[in-house]
N, C-alpha and C positions, 0 to 999 in steps of 0.2 A: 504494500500500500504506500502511496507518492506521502510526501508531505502532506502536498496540499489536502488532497484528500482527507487525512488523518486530522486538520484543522477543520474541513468544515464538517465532519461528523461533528467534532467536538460541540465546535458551534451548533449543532442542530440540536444536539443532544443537552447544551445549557440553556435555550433558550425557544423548548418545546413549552409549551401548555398545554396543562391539562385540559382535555376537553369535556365539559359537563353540560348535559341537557337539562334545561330548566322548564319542567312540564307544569306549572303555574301560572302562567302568560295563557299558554296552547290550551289548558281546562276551564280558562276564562274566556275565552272566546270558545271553545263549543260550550259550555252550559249559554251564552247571550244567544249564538246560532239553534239549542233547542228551546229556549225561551220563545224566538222570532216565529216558530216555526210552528210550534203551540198555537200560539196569540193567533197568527193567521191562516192556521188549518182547523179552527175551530166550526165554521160554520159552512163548513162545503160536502155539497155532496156530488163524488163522483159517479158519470155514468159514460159507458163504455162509449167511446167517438172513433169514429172513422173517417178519413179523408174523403171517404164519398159521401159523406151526409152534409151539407150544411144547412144548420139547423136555425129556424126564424130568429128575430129577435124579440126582446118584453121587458116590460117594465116591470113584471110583477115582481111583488118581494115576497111571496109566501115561498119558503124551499120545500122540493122534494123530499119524499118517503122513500126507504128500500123497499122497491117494488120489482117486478117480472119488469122486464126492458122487451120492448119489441122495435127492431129497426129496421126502416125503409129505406135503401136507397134508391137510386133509379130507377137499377135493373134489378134487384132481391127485397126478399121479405124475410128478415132473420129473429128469430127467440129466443131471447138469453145467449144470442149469439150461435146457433144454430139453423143453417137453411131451409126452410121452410118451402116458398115456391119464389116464382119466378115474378115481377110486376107483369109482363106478358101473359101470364097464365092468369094473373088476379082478374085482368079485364078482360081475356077471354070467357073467363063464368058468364054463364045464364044466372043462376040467384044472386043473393049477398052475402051468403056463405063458404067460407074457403073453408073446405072439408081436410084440407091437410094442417091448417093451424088451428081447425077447433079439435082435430084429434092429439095435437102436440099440447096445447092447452087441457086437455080430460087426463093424461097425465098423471100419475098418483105424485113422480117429483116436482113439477110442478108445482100442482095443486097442492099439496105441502108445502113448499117455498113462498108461496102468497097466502094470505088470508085462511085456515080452514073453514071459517066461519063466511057462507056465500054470499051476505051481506055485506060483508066487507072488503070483499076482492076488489085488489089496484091491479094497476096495470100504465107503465109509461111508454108512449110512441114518442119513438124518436125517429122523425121524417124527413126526408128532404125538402125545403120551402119550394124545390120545381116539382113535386112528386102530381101526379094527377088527384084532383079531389075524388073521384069516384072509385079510387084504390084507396083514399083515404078513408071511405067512408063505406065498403065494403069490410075494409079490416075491423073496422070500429062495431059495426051490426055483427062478426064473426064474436068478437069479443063480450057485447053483450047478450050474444045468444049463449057462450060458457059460463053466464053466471058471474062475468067483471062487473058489476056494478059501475066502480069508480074510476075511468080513466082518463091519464093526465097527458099532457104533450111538450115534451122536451121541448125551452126556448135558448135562449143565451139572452143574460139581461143586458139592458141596456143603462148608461151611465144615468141620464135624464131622462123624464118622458118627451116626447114631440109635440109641440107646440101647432097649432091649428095652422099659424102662420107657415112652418114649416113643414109643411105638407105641399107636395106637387098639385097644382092646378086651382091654389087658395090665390 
């Protein structure tokens, strides 16, 4: 080993420090970051979204129930995430009964997972705002032909309500 060498070990070696982790700082900011996270996950309720739905807007401020989810996009009719039929098939029906989501609705997991009591059965559509009303409104007579009494339709709030003025064609 050269001289030099032999000094700057030395040197490394007198003028290393110790290194110590100070986890006081780092458990100060995650307990603020679960505080935060608390505070503003307290009043939401999630419901499964997809890039093919986009869903109307509302002003309302009443929140959702855990309820059965039914989702319309364009082209499908899904239950609890489950495919169900086709929007092309919904509007090819003669009645207003879709016989493949009122047998997925008769269900014993299902009908378990909502309400036992028939009275009380929810049920939330979650639609596309371009969807056709008379597949809107076929799923909806399916639904209270099973006994859903109560159902609701996925919006996304809106910050303010819309003022009259702000309305197209005022």
């Amino acid at each position: 080993m050269s001289n030099r060498a032999r000094r700057m070990l030395l040197h490394q070696l007198r003028h290393r420090a110790d290194a110590s982790l100070n986890l006081i700082p780092m458990i100060d900011i995650l307990t603020v970051m679960v505080a935060f996270l608390l505070v503003y996950s307290a009043n939401v309720e999630v419901l499964q979204n997809t890039k093919a739905i986009q869903v109307p807007e509302s002003i309302a401020e009443q929140q959702p129930h855990q309820t059965l989810v039914a989702m319309l996009t364009t082209d499908e009719l899904y239950l609890q995430g489950e495919p169900i039929a086709s929007v092309a098939e919904i509007r090819a029906l003669n009645g207003n009964i879709i016989q493949p989501l009122r047998a997925a609705l008769q269900r014993p997991l299902l009908a378990a997972a909502s309400q036992p009591d028939a009275a009380d059965r929810e049920i939330t559509i979650m639609a596309d705002k371009a969807l056709p009303y008379e597949v809107l409104k076929k799923v909806m007579t399916t639904f209270t032909d099973a006994s859903y009494s109560h159902i609701s339709l996925a919006v996304l709030q809106k910050d303010k309500p819309v003022t009259r003025a702000a309305l197209p064609g005022s």
